[in-house]
DSSP file (Angstrom, degrees, kcal/mol; ACC not computed):
  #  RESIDUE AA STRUCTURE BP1 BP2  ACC     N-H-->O    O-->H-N    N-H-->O    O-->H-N    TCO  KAPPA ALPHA  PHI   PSI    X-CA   Y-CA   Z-CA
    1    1 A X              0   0    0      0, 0.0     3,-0.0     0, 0.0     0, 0.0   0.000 360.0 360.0 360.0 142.4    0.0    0.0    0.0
    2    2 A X     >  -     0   0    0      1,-0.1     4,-2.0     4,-0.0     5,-0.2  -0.166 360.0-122.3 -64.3 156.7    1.2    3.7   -0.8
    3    3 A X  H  > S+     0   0    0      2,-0.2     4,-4.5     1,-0.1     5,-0.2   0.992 113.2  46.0 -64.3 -59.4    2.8    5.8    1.9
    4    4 A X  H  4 S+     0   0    0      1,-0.3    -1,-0.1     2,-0.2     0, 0.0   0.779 103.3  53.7 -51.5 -53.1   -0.3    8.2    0.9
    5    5 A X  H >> S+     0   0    0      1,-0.2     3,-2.4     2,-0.2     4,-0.7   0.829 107.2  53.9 -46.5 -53.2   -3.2    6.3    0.7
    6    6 A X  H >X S+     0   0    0     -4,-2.0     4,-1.8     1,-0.2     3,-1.2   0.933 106.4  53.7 -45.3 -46.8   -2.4    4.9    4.2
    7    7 A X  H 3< S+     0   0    0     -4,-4.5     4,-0.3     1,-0.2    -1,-0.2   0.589 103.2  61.1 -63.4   6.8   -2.3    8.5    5.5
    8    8 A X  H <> S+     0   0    0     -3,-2.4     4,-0.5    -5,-0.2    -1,-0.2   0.393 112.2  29.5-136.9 -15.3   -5.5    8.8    4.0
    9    9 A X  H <X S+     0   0    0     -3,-1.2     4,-0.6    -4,-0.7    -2,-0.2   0.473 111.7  61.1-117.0  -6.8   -7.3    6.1    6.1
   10   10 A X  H  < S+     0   0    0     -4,-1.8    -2,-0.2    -5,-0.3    -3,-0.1   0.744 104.8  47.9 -87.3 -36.2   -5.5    6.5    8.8
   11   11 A X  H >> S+     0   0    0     -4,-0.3     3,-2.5     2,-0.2     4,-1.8   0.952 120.6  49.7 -95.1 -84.7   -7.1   10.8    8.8
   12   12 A X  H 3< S+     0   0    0     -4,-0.5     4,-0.5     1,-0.3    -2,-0.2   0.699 106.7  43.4 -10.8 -61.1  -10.4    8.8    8.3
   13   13 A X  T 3< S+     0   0    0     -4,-0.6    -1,-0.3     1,-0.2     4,-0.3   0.466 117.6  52.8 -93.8 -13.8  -10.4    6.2   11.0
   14   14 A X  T <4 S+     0   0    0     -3,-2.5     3,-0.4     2,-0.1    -1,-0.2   0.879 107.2  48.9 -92.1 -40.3   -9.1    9.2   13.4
   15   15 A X  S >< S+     0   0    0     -4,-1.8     3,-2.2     1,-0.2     4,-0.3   0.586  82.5  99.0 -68.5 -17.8  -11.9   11.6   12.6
   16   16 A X  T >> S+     0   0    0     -4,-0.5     3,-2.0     1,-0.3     4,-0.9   0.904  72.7  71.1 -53.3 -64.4  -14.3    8.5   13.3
   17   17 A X  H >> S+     0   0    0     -3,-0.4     3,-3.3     1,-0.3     4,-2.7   0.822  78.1  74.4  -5.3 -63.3  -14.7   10.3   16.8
   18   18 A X  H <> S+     0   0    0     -3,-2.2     4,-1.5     1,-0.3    -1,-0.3   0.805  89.1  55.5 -34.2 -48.9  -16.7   13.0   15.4
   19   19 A X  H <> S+     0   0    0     -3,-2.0     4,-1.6    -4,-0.3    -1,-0.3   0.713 106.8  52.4 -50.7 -27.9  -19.7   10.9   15.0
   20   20 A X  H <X S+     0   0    0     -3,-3.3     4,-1.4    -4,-0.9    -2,-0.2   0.909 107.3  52.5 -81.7 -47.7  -19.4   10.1   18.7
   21   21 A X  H  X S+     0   0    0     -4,-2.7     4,-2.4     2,-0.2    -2,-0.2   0.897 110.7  46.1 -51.7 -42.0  -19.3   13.9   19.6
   22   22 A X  H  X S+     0   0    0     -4,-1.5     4,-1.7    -5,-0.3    -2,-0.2   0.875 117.8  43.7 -79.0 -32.0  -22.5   14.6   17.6
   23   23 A X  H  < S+     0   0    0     -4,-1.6    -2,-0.2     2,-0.1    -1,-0.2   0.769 117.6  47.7 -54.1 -36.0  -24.1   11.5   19.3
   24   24 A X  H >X S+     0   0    0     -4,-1.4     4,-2.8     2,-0.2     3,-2.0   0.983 115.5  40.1 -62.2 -85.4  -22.5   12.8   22.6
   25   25 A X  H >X S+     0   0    0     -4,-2.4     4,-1.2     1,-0.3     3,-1.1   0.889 112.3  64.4 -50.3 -78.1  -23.7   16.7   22.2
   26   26 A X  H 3X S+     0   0    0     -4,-1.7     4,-1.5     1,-0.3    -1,-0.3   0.642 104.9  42.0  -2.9 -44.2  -27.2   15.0   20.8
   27   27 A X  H <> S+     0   0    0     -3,-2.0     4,-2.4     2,-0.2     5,-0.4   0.857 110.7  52.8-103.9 -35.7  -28.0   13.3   24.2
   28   28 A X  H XX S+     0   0    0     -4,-2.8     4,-3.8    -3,-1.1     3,-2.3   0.959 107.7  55.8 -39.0 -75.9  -27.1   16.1   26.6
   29   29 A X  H 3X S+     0   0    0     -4,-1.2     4,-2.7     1,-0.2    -2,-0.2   0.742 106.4  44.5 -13.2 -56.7  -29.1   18.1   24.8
   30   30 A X  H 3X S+     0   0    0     -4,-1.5     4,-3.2    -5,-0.4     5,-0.3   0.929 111.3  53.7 -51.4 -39.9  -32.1   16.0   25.1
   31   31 A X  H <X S+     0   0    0     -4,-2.4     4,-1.0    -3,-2.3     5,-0.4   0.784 107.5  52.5 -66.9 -24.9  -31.6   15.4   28.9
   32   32 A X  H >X S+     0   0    0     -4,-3.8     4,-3.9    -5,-0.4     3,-0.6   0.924 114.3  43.2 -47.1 -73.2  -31.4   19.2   29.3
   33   33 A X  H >X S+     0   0    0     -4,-2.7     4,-1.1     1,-0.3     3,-0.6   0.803 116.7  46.6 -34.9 -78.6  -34.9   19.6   27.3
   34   34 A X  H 3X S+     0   0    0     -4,-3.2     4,-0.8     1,-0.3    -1,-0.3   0.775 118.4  43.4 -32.5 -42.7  -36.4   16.7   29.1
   35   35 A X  H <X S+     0   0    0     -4,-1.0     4,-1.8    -3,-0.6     3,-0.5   0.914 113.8  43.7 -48.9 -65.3  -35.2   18.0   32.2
   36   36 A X  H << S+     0   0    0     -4,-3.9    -2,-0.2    -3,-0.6    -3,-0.2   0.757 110.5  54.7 -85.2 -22.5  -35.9   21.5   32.1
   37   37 A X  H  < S+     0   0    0     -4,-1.1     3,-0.3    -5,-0.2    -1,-0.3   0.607 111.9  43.9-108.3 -11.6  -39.2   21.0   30.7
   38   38 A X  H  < S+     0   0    0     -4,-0.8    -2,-0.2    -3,-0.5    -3,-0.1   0.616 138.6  16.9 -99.2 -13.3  -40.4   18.2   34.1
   39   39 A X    ><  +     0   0    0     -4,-1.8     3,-1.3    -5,-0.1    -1,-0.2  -0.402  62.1 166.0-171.9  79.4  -38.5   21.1   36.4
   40   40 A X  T 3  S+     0   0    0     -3,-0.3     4,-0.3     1,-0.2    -4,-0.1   0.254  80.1  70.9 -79.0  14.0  -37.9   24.4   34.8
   41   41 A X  T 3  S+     0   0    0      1,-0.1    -1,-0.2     2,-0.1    -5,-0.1   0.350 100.2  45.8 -96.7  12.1  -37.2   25.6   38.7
   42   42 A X  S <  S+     0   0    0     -3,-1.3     5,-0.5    -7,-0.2     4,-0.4  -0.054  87.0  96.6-131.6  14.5  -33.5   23.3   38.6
   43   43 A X  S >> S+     0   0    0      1,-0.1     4,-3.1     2,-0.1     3,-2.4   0.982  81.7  47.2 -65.0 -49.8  -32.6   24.8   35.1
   44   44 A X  H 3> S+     0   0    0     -4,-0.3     4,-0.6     1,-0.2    -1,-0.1   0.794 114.2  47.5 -54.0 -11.8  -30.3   27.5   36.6
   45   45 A X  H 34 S+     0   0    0      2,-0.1     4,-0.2     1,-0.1    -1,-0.2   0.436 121.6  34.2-108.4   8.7  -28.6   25.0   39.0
   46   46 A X  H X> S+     0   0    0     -3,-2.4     4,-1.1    -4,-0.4     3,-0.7   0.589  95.9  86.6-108.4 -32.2  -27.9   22.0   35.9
   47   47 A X  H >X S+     0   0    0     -4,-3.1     3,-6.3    -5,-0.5     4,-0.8   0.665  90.7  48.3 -23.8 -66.9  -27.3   24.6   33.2
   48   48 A X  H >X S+     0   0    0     -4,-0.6     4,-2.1     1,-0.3     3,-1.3   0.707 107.7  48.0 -29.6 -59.9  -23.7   24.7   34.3
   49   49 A X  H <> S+     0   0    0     -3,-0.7     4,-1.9     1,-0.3    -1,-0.3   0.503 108.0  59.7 -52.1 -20.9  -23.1   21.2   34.4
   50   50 A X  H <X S+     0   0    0     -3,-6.3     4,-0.6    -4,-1.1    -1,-0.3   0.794 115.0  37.5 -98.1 -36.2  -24.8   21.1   30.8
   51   51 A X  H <X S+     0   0    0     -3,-1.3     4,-3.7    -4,-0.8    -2,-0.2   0.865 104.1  64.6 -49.4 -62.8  -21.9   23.6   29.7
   52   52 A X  H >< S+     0   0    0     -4,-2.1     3,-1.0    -5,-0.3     4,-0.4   0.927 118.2  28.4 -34.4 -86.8  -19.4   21.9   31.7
   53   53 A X  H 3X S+     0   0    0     -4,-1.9     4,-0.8     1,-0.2    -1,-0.2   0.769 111.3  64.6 -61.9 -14.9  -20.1   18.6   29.1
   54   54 A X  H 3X S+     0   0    0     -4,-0.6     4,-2.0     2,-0.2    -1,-0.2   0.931 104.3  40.1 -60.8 -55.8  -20.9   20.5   26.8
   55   55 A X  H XX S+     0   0    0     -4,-3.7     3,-2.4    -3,-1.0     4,-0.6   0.802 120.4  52.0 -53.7-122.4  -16.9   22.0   26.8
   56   56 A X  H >> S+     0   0    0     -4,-0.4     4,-2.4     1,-0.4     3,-0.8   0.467 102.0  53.0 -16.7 -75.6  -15.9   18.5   27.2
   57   57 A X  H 3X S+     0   0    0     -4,-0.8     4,-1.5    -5,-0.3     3,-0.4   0.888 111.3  46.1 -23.1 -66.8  -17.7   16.9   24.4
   58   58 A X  H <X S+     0   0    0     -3,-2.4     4,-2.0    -4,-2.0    -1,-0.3   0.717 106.9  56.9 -82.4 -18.4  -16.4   19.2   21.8
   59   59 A X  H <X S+     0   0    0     -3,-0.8     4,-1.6    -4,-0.6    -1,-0.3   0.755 104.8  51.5 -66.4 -26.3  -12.8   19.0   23.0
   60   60 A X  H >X S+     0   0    0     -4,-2.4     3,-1.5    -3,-0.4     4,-0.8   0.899 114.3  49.9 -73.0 -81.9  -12.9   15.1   22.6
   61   61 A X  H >X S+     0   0    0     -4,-1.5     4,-2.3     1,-0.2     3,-1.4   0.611 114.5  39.7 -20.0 -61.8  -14.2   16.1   19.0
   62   62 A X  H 3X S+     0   0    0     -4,-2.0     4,-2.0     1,-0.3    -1,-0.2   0.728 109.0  56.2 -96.0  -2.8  -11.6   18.5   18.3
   63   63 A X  H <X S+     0   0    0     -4,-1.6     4,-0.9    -3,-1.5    -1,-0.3   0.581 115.1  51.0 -59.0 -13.1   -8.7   16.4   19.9
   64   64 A X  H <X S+     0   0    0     -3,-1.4     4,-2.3    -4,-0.8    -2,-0.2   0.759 108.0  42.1 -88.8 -62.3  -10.4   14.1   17.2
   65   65 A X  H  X S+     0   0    0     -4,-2.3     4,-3.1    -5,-0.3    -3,-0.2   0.988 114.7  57.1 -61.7 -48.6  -10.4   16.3   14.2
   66   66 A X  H  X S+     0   0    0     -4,-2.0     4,-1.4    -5,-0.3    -1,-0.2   0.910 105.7  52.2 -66.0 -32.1   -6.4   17.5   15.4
   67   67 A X  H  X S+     0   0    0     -4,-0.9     4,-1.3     2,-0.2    -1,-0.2   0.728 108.1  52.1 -69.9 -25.9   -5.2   13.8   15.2
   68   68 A X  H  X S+     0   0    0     -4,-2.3     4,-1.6     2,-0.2    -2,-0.2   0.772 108.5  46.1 -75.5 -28.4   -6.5   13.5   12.1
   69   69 A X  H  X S+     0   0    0     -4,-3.1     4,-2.0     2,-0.2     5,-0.4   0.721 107.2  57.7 -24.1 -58.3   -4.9   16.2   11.0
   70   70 A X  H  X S+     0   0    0     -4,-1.4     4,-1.6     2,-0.2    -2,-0.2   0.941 113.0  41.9 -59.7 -57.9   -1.6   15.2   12.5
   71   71 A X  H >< S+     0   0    0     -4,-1.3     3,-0.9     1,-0.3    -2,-0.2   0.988 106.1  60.1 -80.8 -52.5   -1.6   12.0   10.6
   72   72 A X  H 3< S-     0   0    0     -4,-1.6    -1,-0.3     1,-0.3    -2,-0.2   0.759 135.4  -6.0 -69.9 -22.5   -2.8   13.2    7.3
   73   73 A X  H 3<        0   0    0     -4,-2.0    -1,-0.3     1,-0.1    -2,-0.2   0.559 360.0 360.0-149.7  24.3    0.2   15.7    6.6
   74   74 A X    <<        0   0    0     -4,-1.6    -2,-0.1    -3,-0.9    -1,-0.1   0.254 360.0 360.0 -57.4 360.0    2.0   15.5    9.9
């Protein structure tokens, strides 16, 4: 197999992550909504915590996106 072509499934199979972030992000979300809509008097005290993973979530994503990077012209 070419040097290139490897780099080229290798930037694929690293980015694979991404899908997990949008799954991720997806399912806070919901729990917020669901949440907030059975006891909109405990939104101000989860919101944070919904940021808090929120931050988290999309740093696994773009630690995801940078490794793929890395390999594909690194």
């Amino acid at each position: 197999m070419e040097l290139e072509a490897a780099k080229m499934i290798g930037a694929g199979l690293a980015t694979v992550g991404l899908g997990g972030v949008g799954v991720g992000l997806g399912n806070l979300f919901a729990g917020f909504v669901s949440g907030a809509l059975r006891n909109p008097a405990a939104v101000p005290k989860v919101f944070p915590n919904l940021l808090l993973g929120v931050a988290l979530t999309e740093a696994l994503g773009i630690f995801s996106l940078l490794i793929g990077l890395l390999v594909l012209f690194g």
